[in-house]
N, C-alpha and C positions, 0 to 999 in steps of 0.2 A: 423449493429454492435451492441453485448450485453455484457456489462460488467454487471455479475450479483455476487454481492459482498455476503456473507454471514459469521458467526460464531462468532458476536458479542454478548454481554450479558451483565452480572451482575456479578463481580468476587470481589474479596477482594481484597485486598492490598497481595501483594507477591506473588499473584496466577498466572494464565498462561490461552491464551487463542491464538487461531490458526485464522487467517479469512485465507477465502478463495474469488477468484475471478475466477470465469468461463466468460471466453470468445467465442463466437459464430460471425462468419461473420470475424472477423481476424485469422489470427496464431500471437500467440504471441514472435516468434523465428524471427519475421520482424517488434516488436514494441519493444521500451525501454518501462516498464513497471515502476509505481509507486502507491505507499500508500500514501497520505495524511490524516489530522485529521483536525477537524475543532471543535471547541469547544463555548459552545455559547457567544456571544458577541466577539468573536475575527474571525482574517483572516484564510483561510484555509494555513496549513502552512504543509511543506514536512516532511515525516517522513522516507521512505527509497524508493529505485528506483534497477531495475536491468538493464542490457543494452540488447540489442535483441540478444548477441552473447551469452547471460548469462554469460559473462566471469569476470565482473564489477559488486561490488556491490556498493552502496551508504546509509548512514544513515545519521541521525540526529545526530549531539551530543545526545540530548537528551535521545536517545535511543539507542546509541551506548551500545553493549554489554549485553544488553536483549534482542532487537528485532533482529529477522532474516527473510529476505527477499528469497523465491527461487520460483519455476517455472517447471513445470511438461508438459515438449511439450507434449508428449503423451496425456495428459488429457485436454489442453490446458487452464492450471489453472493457478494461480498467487496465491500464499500463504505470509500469513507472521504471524512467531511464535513471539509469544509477550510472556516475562517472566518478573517475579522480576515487577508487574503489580504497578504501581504507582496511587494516585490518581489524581494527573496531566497527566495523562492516558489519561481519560476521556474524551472519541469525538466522534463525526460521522467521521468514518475512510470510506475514499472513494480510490476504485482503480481506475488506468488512463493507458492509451495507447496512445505513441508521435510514428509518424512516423518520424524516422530520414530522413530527406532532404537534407543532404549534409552541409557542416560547422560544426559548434560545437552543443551540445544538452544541455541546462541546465538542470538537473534533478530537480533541486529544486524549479525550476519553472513552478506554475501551467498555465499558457500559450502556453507551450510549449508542452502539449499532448492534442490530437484530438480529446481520448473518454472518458467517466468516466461512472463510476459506480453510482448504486442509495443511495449507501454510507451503513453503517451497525454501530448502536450505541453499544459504547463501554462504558462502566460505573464501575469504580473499586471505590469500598467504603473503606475507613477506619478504 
């Protein structure tokens, strides 16, 4: 299994910036997918999640109404548009994949999924 993250950078403050996630060795229509960020000296903490049926989406507050979370079976990608870019932005943004096992699935918790990505740095300046 390969989550291979990509489309992070260097953006300003109110700018926009898309990652993507390619996954190989899963379908992702059989994983709850998610984004995390990790910023340095702090925990790696949730930033938005989709469910395997895509029917459910999940965010952060923080990112409630900038960020959008969606998912391309076909290409078997995992995207997430980031707008209105802040400089509390700024993280190694990694994607994951939980196989759901029956009971409830936290999204917000990074425990609760199987695979991650090798993460992709996000840097919005001021």
């Amino acid at each position: 299994v390969q989550l291979q993250a990509s489309g992070g950078g260097l953006v300003q403050a109110g700018g926009s910036l898309r990652l993507s996630c390619a996954a190989s060795g899963i379908s992702l229509d059989d994983y709850a997918m998610g984004w995390f960020r990790q910023a340095p000296g702090k925990e790696r903490e949730f930033v938005a999640a989709i469910s395997w049926s895509g029917g459910s989406l999940y965010y952060a507050d923080s990112v409630k109404g900038r960020f959008t979370i969606s998912r391309d079976d076909a290409k078997n990608t995992l995207y997430l548009e980031m707008n209105s870019l802040k400089p509390e932005d700024t993280a190694v943004y990694y994607c994951a994949a939980g196989y759901w096992r029956g009971g409830g699935f936290d999204y917000t918790d990074p425990s609760a999924y199987d695979y991650w990505g090798q993460g992709t740095q996000v840097t919005v300046s001021s």
